[in-house]
MARVO-434649 format. One record per residue (C-alpha): residue in one letter; x, y, z. Coordinates in steps of 0.05 Angstrom, whole numbers, plus 5000, padded with zeros to 4 digits. Example, Ala and Ser with C-alpha at 12.3 -4.5 7.8 and 13.67 -1.06 7.14 Angstrom:
BEGIN
<A; <5246; 4910; 5156>>,
<S; <5273; 4979; 5143>>,
This chain:
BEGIN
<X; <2312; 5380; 6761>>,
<X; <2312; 5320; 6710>>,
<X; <2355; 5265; 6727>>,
<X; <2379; 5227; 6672>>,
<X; <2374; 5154; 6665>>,
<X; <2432; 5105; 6696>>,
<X; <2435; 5046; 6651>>,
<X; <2435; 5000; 6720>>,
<X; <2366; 5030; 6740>>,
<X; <2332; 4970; 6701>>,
<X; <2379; 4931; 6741>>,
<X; <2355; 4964; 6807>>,
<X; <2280; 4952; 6786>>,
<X; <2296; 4876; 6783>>,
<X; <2330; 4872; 6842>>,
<X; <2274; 4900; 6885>>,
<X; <2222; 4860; 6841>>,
<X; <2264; 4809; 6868>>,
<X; <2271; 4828; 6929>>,
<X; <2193; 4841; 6939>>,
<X; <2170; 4770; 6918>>,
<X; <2223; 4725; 6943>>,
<X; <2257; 4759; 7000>>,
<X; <2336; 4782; 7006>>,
<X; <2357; 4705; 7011>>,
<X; <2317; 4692; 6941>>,
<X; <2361; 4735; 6902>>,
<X; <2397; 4691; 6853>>,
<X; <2435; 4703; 6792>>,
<X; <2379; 4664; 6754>>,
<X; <2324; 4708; 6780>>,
<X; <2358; 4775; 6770>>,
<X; <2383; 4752; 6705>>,
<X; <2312; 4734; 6684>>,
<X; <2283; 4802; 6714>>,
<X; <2336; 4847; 6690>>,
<X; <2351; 4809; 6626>>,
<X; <2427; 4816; 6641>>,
<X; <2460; 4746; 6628>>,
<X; <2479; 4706; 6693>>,
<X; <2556; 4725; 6686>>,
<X; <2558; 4785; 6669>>,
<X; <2515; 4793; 6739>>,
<X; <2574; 4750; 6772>>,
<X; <2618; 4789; 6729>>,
<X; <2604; 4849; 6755>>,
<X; <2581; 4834; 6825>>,
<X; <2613; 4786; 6868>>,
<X; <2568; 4794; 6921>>,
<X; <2489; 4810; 6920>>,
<X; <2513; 4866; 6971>>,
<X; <2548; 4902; 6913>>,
<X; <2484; 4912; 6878>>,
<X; <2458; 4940; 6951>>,
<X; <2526; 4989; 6946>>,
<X; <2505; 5001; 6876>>,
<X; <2439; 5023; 6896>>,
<X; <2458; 5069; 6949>>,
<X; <2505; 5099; 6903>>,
<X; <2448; 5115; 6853>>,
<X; <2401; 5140; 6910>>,
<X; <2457; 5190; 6936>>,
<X; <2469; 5209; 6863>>,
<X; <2395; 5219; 6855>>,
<X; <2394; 5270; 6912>>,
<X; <2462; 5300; 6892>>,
<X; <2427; 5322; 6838>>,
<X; <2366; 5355; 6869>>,
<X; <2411; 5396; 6912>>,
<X; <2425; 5470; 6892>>,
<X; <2494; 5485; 6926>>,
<X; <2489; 5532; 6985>>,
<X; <2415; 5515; 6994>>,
<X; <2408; 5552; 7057>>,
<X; <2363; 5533; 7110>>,
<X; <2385; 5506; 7176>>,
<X; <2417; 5447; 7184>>,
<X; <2361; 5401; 7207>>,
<X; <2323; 5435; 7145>>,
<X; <2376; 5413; 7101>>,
<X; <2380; 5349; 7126>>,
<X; <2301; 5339; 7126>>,
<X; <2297; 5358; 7056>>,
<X; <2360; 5301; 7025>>,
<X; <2323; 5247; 7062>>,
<X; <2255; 5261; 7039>>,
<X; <2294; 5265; 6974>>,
<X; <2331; 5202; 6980>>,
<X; <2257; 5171; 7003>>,
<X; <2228; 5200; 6943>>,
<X; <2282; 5169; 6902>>,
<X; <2272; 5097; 6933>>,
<X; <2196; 5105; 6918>>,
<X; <2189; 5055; 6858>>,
<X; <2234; 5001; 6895>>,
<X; <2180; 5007; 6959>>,
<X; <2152; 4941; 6963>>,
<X; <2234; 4912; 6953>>,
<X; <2249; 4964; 7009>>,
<X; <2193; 4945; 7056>>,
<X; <2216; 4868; 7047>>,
<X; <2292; 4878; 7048>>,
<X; <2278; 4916; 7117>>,
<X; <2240; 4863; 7149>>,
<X; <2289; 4814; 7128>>,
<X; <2351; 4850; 7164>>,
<X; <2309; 4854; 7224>>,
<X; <2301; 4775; 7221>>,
<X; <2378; 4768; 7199>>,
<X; <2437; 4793; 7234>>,
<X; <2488; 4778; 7186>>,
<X; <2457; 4817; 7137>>,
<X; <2441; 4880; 7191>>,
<X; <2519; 4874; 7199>>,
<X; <2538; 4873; 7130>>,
<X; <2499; 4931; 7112>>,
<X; <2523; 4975; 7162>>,
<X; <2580; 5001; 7126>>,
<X; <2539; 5012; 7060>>,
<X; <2480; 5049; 7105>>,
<X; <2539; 5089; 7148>>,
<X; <2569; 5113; 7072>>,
<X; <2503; 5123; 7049>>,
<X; <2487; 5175; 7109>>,
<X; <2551; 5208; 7102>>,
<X; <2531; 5224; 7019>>,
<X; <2469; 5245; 7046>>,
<X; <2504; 5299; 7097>>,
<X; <2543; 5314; 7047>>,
<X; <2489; 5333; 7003>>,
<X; <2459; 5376; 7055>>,
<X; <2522; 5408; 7065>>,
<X; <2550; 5382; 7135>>,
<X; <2615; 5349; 7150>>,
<X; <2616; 5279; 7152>>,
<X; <2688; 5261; 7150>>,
<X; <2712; 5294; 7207>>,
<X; <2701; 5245; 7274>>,
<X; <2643; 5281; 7292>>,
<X; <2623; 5271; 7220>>,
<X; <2628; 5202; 7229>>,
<X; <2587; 5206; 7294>>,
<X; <2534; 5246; 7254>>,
<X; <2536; 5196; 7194>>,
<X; <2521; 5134; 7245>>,
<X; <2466; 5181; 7280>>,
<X; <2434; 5186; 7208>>,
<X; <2439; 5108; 7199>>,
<X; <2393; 5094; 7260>>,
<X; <2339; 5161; 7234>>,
<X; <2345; 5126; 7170>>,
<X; <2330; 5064; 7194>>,
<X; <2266; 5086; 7224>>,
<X; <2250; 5133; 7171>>,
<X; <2248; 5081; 7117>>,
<X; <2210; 5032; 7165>>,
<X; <2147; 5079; 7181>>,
<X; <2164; 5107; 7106>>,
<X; <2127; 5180; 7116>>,
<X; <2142; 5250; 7132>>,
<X; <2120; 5268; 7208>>,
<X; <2162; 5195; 7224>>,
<X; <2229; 5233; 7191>>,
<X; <2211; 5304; 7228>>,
<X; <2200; 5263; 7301>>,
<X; <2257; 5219; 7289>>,
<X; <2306; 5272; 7269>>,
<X; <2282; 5316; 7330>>,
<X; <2298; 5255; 7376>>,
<X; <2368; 5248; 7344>>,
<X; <2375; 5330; 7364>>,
<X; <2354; 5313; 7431>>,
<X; <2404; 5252; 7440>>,
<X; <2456; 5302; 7418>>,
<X; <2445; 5348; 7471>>,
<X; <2443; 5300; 7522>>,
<X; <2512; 5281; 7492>>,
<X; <2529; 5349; 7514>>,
<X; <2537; 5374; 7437>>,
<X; <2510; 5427; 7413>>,
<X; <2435; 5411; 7378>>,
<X; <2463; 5436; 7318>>,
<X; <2531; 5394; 7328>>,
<X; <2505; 5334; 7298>>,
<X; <2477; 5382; 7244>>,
<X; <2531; 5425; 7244>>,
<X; <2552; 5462; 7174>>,
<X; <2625; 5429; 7134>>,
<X; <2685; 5461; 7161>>,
């Protein structure tokens, strides 16, 4: 399936650019304005915090891999979830390098590992949704964080037998939990 072009994906090129050569405390409005050749207030305009254009780009990803996903997709629910990540790791492909920096820098900087918690937690739940399991419910919620930490380590080791090991872990954490193995990756409803 095609995805069409966001006007902001320029945006999101220069971010990571960013991001990849100077680090998450080197984005400025004058190097993002030079990279993305958006003027420095309509940046500050538009986002009154550099996390905003982090929301922003985890909105794009989970739109991204809405859009790959054919609506009762089958599969179980590991399967499901298996395929959205690689999906949303295919989708965060060009921004690599910017990835690979931005997650060594939250591992050096607690204020940011803090503040991006919510936008990872919402990020996970679009990605459950996606595969078709609830993430609004409490256990939802439970599953969503779950996703964060697979994520996490996903995107660190960036590769496929790192997402399959890491997502059997998270079913064996859920037993132990005493839920089912297929709570945390239990269909909506």
């Amino acid at each position: 399936m095609d995805i069409l072009p966001n006007p902001d994906d320029k945006l999101m090129d220069a971010l990571f650019g960013v991001i990849a050569e100077h680090g998450w405390r080197g984005v400025t409005l004058a190097r993002l304005a030079a990279a993305s050749g958006l003027t420095t207030g309509e940046l500050a305009r538009r986002f009154p915090s550099r996390l905003e254009l982090l929301r922003l780009h985890g909105e794009r990803v989970a739109e991204i891999v809405a859009a790959g996903t054919l609506p009762g997709q089958g599969g179980s629910p590991r399967e499901r979830i298996f395929d959205v990540l690689m999906r949303g790791i295919d989708a965060l492909q060009p921004h690599r390098a910017g990835m690979q920096r931005l997650m060594a820098d939250m591992r050096g900087d607690a204020v940011l590992s803090v503040a991006l918690g919510p936008v990872l937690r919402r990020a996970m739940a679009r990605m459950l949704e996606a595969a078709e399991i609830d993430s609004a419910s409490p256990r939802g919620q439970l599953r969503a964080l779950a996703l964060v930490g697979v994520w996490l380590r996903v995107t660190n080791a960036w590769g496929k037998d790192v997402l399959d090991q890491t997502l059997e872990r998270a079913e064996q954490a859920a037993r132990s939990f005493r839920l089912d193995s297929g709570d945390l990756a239990a269909p909506m409803g």
